[in-house]
C-alpha positions as CSV (number, residue, x, y, z in Angstrom):
1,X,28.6,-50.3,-6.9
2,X,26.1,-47.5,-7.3
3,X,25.3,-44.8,-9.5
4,X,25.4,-41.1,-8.1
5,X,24.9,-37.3,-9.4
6,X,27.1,-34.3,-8.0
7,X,25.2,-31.2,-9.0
8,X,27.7,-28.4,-11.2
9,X,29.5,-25.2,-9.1
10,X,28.2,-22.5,-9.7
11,X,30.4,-19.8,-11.4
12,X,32.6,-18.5,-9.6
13,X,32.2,-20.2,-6.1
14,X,34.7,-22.7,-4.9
15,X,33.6,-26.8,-5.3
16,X,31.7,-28.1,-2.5
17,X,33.6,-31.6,-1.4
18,X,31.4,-34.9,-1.8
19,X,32.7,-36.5,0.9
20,X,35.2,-35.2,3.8
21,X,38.9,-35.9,3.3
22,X,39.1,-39.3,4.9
23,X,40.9,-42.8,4.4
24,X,39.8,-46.3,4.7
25,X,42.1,-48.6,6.6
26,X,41.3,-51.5,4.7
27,X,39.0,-51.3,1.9
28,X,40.0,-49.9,-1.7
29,X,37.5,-47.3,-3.6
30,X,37.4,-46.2,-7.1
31,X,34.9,-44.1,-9.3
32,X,34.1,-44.1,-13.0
33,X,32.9,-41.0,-14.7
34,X,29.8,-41.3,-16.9
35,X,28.9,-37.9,-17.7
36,X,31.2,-34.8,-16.0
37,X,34.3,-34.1,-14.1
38,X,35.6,-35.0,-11.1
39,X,38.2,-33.5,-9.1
40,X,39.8,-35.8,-6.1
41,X,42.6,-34.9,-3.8
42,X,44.1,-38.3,-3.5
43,X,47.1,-38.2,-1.0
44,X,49.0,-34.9,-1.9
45,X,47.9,-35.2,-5.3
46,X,44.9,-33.2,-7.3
47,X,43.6,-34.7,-10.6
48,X,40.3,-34.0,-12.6
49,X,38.7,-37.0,-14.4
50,X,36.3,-36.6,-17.0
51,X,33.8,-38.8,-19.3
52,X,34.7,-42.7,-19.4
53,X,38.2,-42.5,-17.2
54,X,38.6,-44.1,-13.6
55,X,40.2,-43.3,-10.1
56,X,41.3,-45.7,-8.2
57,X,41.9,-45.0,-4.4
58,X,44.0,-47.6,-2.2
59,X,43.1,-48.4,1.4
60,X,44.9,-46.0,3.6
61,X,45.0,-43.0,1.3
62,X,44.0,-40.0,2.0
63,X,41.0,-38.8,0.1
64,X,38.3,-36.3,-1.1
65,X,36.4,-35.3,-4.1
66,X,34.0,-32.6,-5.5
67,X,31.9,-31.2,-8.7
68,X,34.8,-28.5,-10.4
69,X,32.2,-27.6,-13.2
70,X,29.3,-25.9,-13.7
71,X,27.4,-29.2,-14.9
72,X,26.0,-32.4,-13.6
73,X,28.8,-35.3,-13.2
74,X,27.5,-38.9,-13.2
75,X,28.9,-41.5,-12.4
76,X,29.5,-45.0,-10.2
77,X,31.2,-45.5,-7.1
78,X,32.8,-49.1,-6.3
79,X,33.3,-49.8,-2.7
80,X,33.0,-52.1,-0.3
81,X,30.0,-53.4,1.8
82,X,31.4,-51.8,4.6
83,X,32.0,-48.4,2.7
84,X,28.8,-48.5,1.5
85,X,27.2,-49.0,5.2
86,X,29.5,-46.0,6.3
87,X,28.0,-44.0,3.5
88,X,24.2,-45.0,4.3
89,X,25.0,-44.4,8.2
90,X,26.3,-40.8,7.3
91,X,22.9,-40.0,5.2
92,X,20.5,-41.3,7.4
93,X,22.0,-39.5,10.8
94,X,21.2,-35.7,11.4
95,X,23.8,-35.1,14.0
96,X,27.3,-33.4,12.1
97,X,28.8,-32.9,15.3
98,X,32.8,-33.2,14.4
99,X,33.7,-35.8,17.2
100,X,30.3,-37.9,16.7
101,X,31.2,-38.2,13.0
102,X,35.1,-39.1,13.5
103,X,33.2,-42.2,15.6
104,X,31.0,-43.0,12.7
105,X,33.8,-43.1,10.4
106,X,35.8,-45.0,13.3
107,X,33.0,-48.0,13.6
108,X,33.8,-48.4,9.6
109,X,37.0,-48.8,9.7
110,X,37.6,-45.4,8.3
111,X,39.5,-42.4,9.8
112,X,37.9,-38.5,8.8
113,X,40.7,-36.5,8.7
């Protein structure tokens, strides 16, 4: 589990995403909302959470998720160790090239879409 921040949109500009749309073949991830609003695209479905409600997000779904409003959103992220590895190999590598990042993702068991 850790605790992030997703900076606010500004007004008038479209949400930036968090993360890609991807899916995990086999590990489960959810999010709890401290402070904000979410937005996720979970499947085919789009949903906003806000202040003290979860998401829950089963292995194999589709997935994404973003900053709709204008302020700071807070909040934890449960996942597993190997969702947490993929996340740290993503932030510490400099190269975004499309095909060297669908083989990051790959090596976690995880699929960028």
């Amino acid at each position: 589990m850790a605790e992030w921040k997703a900076e606010g949109t500004p007004e008038g500009e479209t949400p930036m995403f968090i993360a890609p749309l991807h899916l995990h073949h086999k590990d489960d991830e959810a999010w709890f909302i401290l402070e904000g609003t979410l937005g996720f695209q979970i499947g085919d479905e789009t949903i906003e959470a806000n202040r003290n409600e979860a998401v829950i997000v089963p292995r194999g779904t589709p997935h994404t998720f973003w900053n709709p409003k204008q302020e700071t959103a807070r909040y934890l992220i449960i996942m597993t160790k190997q969702t947490k590895t993929l996340i740290e190999a993503i932030h510490s590598t400099e190269d975004r090239n499309p095909e060297f990042m669908k083989k990051l993702f790959e090596q976690y068991g995880a699929e960028l879409l």
